[in-house]
N, C-alpha and C positions, 0 to 999 in steps of 0.2 A: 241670544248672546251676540253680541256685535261693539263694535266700535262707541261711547258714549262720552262725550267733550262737555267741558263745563266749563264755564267763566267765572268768577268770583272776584267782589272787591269785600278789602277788610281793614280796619286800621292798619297802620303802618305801625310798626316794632321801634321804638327807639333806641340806641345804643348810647349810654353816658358813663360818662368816666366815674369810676369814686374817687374822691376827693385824697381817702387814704392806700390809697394803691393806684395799680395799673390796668385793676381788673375792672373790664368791662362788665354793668350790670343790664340784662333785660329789663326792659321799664315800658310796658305795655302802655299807647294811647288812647285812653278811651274804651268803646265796646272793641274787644277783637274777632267776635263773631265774623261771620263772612257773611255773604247776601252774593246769592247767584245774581246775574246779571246779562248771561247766557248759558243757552244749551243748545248741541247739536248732536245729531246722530246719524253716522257712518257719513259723514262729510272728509273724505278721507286726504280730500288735497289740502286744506283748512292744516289737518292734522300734522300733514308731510312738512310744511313749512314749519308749523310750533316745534316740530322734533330735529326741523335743521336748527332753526333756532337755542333748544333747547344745546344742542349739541356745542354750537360755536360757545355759547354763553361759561357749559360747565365742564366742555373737553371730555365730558364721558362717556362712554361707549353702553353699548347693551339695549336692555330695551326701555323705549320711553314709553312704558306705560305706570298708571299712577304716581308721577311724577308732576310737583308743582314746576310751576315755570312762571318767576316773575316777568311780566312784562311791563318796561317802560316808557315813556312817552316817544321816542323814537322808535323803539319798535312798534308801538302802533300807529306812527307816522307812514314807515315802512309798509307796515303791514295795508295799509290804505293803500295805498300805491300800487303795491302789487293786485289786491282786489281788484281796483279800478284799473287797472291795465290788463285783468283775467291772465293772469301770471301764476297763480297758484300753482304748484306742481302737481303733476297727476302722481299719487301715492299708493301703491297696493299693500294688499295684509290680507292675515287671513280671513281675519274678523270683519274686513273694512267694508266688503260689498262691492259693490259696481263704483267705478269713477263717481265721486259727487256731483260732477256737472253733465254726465251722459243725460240726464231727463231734467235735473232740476238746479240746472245752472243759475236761473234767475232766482229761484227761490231762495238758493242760500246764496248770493249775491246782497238779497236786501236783508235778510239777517246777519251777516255778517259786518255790514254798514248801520247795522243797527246796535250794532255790540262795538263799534268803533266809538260810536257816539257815547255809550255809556260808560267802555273805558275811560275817552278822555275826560266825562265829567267827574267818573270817580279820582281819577289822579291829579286833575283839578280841583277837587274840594278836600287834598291831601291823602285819600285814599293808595292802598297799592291794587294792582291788577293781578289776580293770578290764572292759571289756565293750567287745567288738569284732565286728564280723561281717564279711562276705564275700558280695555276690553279682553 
């Protein structure tokens, strides 16, 4: 048991008016399936930032586990930045292990640049981003 994060892009959800009212209807794009795009495991500082994130974005308290988190093209602008300037916060839990970057700082460095890349192409070719973990 431990800490396990996951990335996923899936169509975007659209929201359209009807015509006879006010009410908004769900009107799925396409496949809504998801398709991982990333995975990590007990990468805790990774995690500490999505759950500050998570927090500013929906004001709510408690714990952010199995909890989606849209991310959009500034927050993964953001999120670059801080990678590349090794800003991630260092995050504990119970679950979470040792610091992510105590032995393999480099390793999740270039996976995590590697999931930057495929964010932006999926939010690029209209995609959404979402990131969820497990532990």
């Amino acid at each position: 048991m431990g800490l396990d994060m996951y990335a996923s892009r899936r169509a975007k959800i659209i929201l359209v008016n009807s015509k006879k009212s006010n009410d908004k209807l769900n009107l799925s794009v396409g496949n809504t399936s998801s398709q991982e795009i990333a995975c990590w495991r007990k990468h805790n500082r990774l995690h500490g930032w999505m759950e500050k994130l998570w927090r500013e974005k929906t004001g709510m308290e408690g714990s952010f586990n199995c909890e989606e988190l849209l991310l959009e093209k500034k927050d993964i602008s953001t999120l670059e930045k801080v990678i590349r300037n090794n800003q991630l916060p260092e995050t504990g839990g119970f679950y979470f292990g040792e610091d992510s970057y105590s032995e393999n700082e480099e390793q999740y460095m270039v996976a995590d640049l590697k999931f930057i890349k495929e964010a932006r192409q999926a939010i690029n070719e209209g995609d959404e981003v979402i990131y969820n973990s497990w532990w």
